[in-house]
N, C-alpha and C positions, 0 to 999 in steps of 0.2 A: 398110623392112619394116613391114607393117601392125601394128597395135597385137592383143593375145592379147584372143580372146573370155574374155567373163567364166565364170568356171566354173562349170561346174552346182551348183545349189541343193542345197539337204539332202533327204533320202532321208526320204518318208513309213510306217513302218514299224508295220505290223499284225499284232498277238497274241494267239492264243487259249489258253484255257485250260478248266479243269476247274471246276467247282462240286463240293460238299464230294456234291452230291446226284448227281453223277456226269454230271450234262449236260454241252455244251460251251457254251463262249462268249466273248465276245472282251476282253480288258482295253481299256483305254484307251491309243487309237492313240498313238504320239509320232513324233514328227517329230526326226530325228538330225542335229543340225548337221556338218559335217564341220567336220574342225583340219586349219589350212594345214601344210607341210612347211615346215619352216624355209627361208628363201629361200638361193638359192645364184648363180650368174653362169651366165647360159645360153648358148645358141649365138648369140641375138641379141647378145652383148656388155652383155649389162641383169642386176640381179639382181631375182631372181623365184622367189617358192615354184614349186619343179617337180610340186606339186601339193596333197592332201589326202585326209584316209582317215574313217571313222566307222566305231565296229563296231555292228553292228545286235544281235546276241544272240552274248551268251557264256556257257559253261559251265565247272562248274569239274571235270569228271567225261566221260571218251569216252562210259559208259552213266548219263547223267543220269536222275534222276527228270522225269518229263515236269512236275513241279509244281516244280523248282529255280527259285532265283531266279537271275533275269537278271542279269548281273556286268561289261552294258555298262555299266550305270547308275551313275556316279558316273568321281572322278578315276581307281583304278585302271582300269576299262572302260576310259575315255578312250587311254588311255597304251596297254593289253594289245595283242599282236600276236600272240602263240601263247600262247592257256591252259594254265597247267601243267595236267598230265590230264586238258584240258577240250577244247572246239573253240571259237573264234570266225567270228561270220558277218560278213563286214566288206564294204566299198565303200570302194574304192580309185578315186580321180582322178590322171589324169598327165597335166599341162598341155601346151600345144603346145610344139612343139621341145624336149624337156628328153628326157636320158640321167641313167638312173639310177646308184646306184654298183654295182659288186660285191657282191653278198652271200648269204648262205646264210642258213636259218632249218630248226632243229627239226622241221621239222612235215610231212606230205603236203596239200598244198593243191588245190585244185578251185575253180578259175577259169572264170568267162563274159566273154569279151568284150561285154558289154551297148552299145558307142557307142563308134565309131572302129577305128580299128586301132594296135598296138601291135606293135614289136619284140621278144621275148623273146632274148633273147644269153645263151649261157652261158658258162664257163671255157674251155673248147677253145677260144671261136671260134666255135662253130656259131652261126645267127641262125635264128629262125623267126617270118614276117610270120602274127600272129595277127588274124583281123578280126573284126568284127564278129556277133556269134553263132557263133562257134568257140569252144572250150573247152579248157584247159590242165589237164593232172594233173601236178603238181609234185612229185619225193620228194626235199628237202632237196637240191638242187642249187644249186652257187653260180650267179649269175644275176644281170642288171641288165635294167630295162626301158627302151625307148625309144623316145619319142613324134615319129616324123619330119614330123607333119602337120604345121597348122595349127588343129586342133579339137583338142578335149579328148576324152580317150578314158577313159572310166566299167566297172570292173570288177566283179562282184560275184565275193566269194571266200568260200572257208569252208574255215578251218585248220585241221589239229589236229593235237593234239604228238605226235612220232615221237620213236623212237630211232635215232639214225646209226645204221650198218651196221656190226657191229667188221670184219667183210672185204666190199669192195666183192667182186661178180660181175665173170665175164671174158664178154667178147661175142665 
């Protein structure tokens, strides 16, 4: 089995803002390192981070002040996945051949496949090949992802915290 291309690089990330005098303008660009995913044993039989995330901008508020501070910025950012009362905008890597675990999250999510294609699998059973430039709307379903290629497949997502459902709907 050929050796996993190297994962794509850190995400160049630009930000504007307000002056006190009411124009706009831009802060100072940063460049977001991704953090690998703890490594695990993949289908190749090798252990291997199944991938890497960075959140580009987070809030701590669904209706922020457009002048809130950015809450990617430091170790909490780092770590955050779903902002209590806030949203995060994040990028998500899932390396070749890796299956995700099961899991659920808090939140309504809004996904771009930006590079490659991915699996989305949910609890039923159902699977749905999402590719490249398709778009996922997520309400707190459980769900694993899974990368059947050979590339790395690059998400851009933007979470924000939900309340489960106290009774799910009948279809």
């Amino acid at each position: 089995m050929p050796p996993l291309p190297a994962p794509p690089g850190p995400v160049l990330r630009h930000l504007t803002s307000l002056l006190t005098s009411g124009k706009s303008t831009f802060t100072p660009s940063r460049l977001t390192h991704l953090i690998p995913k703890p490594p695990k044993p993949n289908a190749a039989g090798t252990t291997a981070s199944p991938g890497q995330f960075g959140n580009l901008f987070v809030t701590g508020k669904h209706k922020p002040d457009v002048m809130d501070q950015d809450l990617s910025e430091g170790e909490v950012g780092k770590k955050c996945l779903v902002a209590q009362n806030g949203a995060n905008f994040r990028v998500t890597d899932i390396a070749p051949r890796t299956k995700g675990h099961m899991h659920a999250t808090n939140s309504l999510d809004f996904l771009i496949v930006h590079k490659g294609q991915v699996t989305l699998q949910l609890d039923s059973g159902e699977k749905q090949l999402v590719k490249e430039g398709e778009v996922i709307v997520q309400r707190g379903t459980n769900h694993a992802w899974e990368n059947e290629t050979d590339e790395w497949v690059r998400m851009y997502v933007v979470l924000l915290e939900a309340d489960r459902p106290t009774c799910l709907p009948t279809h």
